[in-house]
C-alpha positions in Angstrom: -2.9 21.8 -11.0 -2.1 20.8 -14.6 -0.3 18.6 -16.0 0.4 16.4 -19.3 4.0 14.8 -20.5 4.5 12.3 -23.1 7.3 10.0 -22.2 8.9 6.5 -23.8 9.1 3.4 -21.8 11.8 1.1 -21.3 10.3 -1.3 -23.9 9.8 1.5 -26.5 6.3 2.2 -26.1 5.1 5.8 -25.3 2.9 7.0 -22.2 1.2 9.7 -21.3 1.1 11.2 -18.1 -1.8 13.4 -17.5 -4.1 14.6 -15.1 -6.6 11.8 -14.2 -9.9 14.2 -14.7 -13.7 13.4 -14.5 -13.8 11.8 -17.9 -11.4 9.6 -16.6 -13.5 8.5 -13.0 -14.5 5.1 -14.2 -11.4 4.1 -15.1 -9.9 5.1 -12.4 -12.4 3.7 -9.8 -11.8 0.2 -11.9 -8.0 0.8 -11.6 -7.9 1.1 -8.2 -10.1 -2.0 -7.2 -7.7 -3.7 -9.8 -4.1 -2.6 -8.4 -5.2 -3.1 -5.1 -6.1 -6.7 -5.9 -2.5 -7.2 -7.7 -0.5 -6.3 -4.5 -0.3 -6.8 -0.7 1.6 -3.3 -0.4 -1.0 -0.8 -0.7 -2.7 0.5 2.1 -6.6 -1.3 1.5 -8.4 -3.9 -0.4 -10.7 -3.6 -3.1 -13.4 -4.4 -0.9 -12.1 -1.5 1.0 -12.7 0.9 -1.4 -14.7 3.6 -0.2 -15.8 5.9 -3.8 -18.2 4.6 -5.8 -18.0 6.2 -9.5 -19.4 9.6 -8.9 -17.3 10.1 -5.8 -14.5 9.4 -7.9 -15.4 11.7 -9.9 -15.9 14.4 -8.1 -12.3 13.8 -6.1 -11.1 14.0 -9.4 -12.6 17.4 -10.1 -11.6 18.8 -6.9 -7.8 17.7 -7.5 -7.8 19.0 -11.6 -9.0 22.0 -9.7 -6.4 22.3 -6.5 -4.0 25.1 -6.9 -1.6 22.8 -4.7 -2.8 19.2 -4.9 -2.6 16.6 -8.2 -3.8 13.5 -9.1 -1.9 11.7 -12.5 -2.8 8.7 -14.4 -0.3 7.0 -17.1 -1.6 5.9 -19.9 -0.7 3.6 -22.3 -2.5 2.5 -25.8 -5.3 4.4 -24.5 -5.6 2.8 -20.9 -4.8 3.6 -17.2 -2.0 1.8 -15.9 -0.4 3.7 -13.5 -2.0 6.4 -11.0 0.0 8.6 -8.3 -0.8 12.2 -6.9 0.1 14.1 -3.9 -1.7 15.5 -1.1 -1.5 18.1 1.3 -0.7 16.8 4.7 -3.1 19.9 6.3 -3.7 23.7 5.6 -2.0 24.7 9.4 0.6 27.3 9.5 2.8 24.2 11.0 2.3 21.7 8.1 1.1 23.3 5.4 5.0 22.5 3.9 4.3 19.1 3.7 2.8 17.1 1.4 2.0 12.6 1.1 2.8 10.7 -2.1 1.0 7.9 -3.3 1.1 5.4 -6.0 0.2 2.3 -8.0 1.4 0.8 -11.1 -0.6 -2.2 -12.6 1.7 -4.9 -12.6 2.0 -6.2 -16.4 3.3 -2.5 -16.4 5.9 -2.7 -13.0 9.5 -2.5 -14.2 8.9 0.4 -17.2 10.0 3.0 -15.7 6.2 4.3 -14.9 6.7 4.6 -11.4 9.6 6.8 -11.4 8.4 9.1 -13.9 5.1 9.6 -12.0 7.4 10.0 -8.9 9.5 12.8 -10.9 6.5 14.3 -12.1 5.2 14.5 -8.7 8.1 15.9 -7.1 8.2 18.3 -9.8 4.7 19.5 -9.5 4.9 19.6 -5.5 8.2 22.2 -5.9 6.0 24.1 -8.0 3.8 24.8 -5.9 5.8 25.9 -3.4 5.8 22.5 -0.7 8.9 21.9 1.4 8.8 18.5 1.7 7.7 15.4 0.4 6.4 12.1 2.5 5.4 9.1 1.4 4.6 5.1 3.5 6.0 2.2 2.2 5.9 -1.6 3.5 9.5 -2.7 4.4 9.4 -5.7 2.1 8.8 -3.5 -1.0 12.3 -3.8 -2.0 11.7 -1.8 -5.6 9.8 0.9 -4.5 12.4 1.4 -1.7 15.3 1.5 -3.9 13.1 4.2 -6.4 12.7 6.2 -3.5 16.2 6.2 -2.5 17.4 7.3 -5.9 15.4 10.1 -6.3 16.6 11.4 -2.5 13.7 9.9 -0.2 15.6 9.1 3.1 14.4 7.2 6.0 13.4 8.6 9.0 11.3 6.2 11.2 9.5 2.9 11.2 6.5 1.2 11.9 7.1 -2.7 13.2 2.9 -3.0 13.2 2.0 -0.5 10.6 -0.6 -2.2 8.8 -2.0 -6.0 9.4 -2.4 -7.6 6.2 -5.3 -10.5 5.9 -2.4 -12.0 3.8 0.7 -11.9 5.5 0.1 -10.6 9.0 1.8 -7.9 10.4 3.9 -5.5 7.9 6.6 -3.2 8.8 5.9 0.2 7.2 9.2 2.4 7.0 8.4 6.2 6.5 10.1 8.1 4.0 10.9 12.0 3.1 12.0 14.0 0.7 13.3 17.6 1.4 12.3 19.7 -1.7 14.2 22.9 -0.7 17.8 21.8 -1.0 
């Protein structure tokens, strides 16, 4: 799936948001082990990172080439600071309407209004492509991310006391979260 969008930030500034692509696989690798080192909300640690540069690249290929699967980067003054995409939950007959939503903003850049135009975009691209519904994890005490979600229509629908343990702080409650695309 394709995709590119110019937007302007809360601060003025403009960002583009575009298909992360194999060009971009170094970067990206880098962002991640970055972002992930920034937060205690995201699902691993950089030491936890499982691609090494070429891998990324590749998963970066495969998703530029997915006719139902996307994987964005913002970018601003030339760099990666935000990265989100969505994946199929499986190919069955029974789930093959669903798809998970993912995303991290580096955090001199939290606050922009990134996040919730990579959130639109993705909701946007999943319509297109013909998904149902929209799901996405988030740690309880994310506050910000849960009141984005709840604007743009993600509701509620369970939660995880245990969901993840974090070296950091010990147990985290993980709230899951949907959005139905076809109403």
């Amino acid at each position: 799936m394709k995709f590119e969008k110019t937007i302007t930030l809360k601060n003025g500034r403009e960002c583009v948001l575009k298909n992360a692509n194999q060009t971009d696989a170094k970067e990206v690798h880098d962002f991640f082990n970055l972002t992930h080192s920034q937060t205690d909300f995201l699902l691993s640690y950089p030491d936890e990172n499982s691609y090494d540069v070429e891998q990324e690249r590749q998963f970066l290929i495969a998703k530029e080439l997915s006719p139902n699967e996307i994987e964005l980067c913002a970018v601003v003054d030339g760099r990666i600071v935000g990265t989100a995409g969505i994946e199929a939950v499986g190919r069955k007959d029974k789930v093959k309407h669903r798809a998970e939503f993912g995303i991290s903003i580096e955090k001199d850049y939290r606050g922009l209004g990134i996040g919730g135009a990579l959130l639109k975009t993705c909701i946007e691209c999943a319509k297109r492509v013909g998904y149902l519904q929209l799901e996405l994890n988030v740690v309880a005490d994310n506050t910000s991310a849960i009141s984005l979600y709840k604007k743009e229509g993600f509701v509620e629908y369970g939660r995880n006391p245990r969901g993840f343990r974090s070296r950091i702080s010990g147990w985290q409650e993980v709230i899951l979260m949907y959005l139905a695309l076809d109403k």
